[in-house]
C-alpha positions in Angstrom: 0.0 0.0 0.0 2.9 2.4 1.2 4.9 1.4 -2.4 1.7 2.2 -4.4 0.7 5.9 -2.8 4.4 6.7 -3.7 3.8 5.6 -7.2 1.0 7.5 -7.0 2.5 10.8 -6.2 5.5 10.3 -8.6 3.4 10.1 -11.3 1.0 12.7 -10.0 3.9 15.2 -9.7 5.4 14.0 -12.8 2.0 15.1 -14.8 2.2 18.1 -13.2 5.9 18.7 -13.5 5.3 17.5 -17.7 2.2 20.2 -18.1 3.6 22.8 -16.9 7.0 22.6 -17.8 8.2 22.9 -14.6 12.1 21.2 -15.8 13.1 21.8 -11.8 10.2 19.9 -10.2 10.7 16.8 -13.3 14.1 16.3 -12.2 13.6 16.6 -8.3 10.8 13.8 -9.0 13.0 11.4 -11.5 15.7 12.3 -8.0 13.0 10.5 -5.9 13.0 7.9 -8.0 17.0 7.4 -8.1 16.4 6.9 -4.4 13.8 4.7 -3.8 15.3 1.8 -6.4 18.9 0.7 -7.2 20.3 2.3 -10.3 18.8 -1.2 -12.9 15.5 -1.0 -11.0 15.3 2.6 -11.4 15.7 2.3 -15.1 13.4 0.0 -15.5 10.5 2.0 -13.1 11.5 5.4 -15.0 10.9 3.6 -18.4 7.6 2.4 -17.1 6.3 5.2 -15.7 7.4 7.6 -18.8 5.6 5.2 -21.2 2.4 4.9 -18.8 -1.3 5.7 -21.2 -2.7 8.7 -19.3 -6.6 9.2 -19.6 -9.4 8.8 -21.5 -7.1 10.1 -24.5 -4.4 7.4 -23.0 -1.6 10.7 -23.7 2.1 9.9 -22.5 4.1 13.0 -20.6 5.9 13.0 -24.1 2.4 13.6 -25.9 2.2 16.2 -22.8 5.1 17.5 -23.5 5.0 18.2 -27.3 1.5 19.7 -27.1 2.4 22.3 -24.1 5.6 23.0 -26.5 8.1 22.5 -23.4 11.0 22.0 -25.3 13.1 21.8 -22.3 11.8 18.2 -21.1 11.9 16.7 -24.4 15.0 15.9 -24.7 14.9 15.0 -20.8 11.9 12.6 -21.2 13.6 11.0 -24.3 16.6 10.8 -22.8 15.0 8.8 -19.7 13.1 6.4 -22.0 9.5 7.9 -23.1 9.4 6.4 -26.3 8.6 8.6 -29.2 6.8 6.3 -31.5 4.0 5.2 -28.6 0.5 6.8 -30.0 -2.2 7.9 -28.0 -6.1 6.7 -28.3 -6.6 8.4 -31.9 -3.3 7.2 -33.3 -0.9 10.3 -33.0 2.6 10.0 -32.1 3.8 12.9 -30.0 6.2 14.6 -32.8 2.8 15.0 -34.4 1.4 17.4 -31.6 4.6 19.4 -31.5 3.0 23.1 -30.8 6.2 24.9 -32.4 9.5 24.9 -34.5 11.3 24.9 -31.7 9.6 21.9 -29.8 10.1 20.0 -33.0 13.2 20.7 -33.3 14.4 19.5 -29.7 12.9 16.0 -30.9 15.4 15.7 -34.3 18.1 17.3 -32.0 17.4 13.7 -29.4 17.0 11.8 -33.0 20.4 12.8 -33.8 22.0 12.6 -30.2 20.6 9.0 -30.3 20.1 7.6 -33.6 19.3 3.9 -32.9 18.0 4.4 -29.2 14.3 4.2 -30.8 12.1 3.9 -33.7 12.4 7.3 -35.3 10.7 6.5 -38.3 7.7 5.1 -36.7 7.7 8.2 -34.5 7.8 10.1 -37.2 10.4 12.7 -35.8 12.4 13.8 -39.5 16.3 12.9 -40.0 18.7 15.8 -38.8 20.2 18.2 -41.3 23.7 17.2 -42.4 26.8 19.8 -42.1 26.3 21.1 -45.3 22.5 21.1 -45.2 22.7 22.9 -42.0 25.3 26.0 -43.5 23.0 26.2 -46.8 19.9 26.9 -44.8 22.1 29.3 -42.2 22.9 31.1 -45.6 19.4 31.1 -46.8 18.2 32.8 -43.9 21.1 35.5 -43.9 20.0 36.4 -47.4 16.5 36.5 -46.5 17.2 38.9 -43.2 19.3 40.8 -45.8 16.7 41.6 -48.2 13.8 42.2 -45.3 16.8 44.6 -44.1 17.3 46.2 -47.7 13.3 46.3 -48.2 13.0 48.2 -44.4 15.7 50.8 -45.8 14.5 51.4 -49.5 10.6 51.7 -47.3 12.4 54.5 -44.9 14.2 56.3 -47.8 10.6 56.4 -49.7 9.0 58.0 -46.5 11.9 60.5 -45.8 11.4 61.4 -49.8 7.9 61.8 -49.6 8.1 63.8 -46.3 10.6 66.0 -47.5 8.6 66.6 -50.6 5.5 67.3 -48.4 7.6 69.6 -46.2 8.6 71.6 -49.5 5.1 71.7 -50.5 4.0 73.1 -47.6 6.7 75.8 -47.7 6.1 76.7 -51.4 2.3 76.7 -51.0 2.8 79.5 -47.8 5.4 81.2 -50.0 2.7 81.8 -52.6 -0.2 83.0 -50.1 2.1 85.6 -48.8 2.2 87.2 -52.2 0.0 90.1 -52.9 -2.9 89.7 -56.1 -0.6 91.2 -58.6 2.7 89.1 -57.2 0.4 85.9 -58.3 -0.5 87.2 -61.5 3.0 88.1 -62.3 4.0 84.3 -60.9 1.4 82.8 -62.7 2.5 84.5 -66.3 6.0 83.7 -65.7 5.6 80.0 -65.1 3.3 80.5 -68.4 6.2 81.8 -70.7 8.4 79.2 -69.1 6.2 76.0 -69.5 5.5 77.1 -73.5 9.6 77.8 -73.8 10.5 74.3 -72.3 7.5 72.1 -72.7 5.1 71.7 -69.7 5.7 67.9 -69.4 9.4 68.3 -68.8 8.9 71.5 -66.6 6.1 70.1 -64.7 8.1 67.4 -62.6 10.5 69.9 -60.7 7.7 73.1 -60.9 4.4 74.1 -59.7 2.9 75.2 -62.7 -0.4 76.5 -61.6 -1.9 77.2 -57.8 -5.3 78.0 -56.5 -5.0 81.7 -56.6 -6.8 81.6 -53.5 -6.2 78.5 -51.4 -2.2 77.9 -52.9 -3.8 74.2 -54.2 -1.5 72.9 -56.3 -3.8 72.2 -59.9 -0.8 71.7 -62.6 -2.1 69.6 -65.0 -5.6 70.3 -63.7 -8.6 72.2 -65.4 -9.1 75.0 -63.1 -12.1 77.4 -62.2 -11.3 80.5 -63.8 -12.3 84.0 -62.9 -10.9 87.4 -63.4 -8.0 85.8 -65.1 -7.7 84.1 -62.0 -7.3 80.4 -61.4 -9.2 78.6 -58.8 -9.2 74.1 -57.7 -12.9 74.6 -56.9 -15.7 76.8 -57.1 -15.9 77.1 -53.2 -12.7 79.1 -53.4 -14.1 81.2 -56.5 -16.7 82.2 -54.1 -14.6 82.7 -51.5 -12.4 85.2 -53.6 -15.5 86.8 -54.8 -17.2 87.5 -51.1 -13.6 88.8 -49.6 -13.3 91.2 -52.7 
């Protein structure tokens, strides 16, 4: 009775240890172990209580394990004997429940620590890269942070562009308001004369051609509400001009 509620709590506080990925309380519990039996015995309790069907879904701690993505007690459980290729009630092998890259990666890291210690095929858990296999991915990735890095910088030169053009925009456009009626109409004829002597499609990319005589509104290219001589980007400021003269 005494040997059977410590069997009990062992694998009580093993579950618990396995679910929550609590790596300290696992090994203080496989410890108790170690002391109870002789070093075959405890072996051979380990390995049974590692490979024991838990529930109504009969999980192992390795199906645990993988499925909480503990990392950390993979290799431990593996290591102690919780055979990877066991399945649970609807057939899965615990590889198969692996929550993350990095959970199924401590299980081909054990495949390739112990190659013939169980039935990796059966388990499912995929061969280990080779050197070269493993430097040709490395590389792959470096050239994919590269161009995400190149991308992020080309994206932040773009935005400085566009707010420096903005900024000029904005400083040209109060440039222009602060002119008196006649300093417009003198503006607006110049740029005139110099879009017919140069051709408006070349001069149009680096000069405003045409501004809202009212608002600044940049309307190169634009047809524009004209009044008095006067070009307008909408009839709102037409009225505008119209009411405050």
């Amino acid at each position: 009775e005494q040997n059977s509620r410590f069997t009990l709590e062992i694998e009580n506080q093993t579950l618990t240890a396995v679910r929550s990925g609590n790596t300290k309380l696992f090994t203080q519990t496989i410890q108790l172990l170690q002391d109870e039996y002789g070093e075959q015995e405890c072996y051979e309790e380990t390995r049974k209580l590692l490979n024991k069907s838990l529930g109504d879904q009969k999980l192992s701690y390795l199906h645990f394990a993988a499925q909480g993505g503990h990392s950390g007690l993979i290799g431990k459980l593996l290591e102690l004997g919780c055979d990877p290729s066991v399945k649970d009630k609807a057939g899965r092998v615990p590889y198969s429940l692996a929550k993350d890259k990095e959970t199924r990666a401590a299980f081909i890291k054990s495949r390739s620590l112990h190659p013939d210690k169980y039935d990796w095929k059966k388990a499912l858990v995929p061969e280990p890269l080779s050197q070269e296999e493993l430097q040709q991915k490395e590389n792959k990735e470096k050239e994919k942070k590269k161009a995400k890095q190149q991308m992020r910088k080309e994206k932040l030169k773009l935005q400085k562009e566009e707010q420096k053009q903005k900024k000029e925009e904005a400083e040209e456009k109060a440039r222009y308001l602060a002119l008196s009626d006649r300093e417009k109409r003198a503006l607006a004829a110049e740029r005139r004369i110099l879009a017919a002597s140069s051709g408006e499609n070349t001069v149009a990319k680096t000069v405003v051609l045409n501004r809202c005589f009212l608002c600044g509104q940049d309307i190169t290219g634009k047809v524009p509400f004209t009044y008095n001589d006067n070009n307008f980007c909408s009839i709102a400021c037409v009225k505008k001009h119209r009411t405050s003269n």
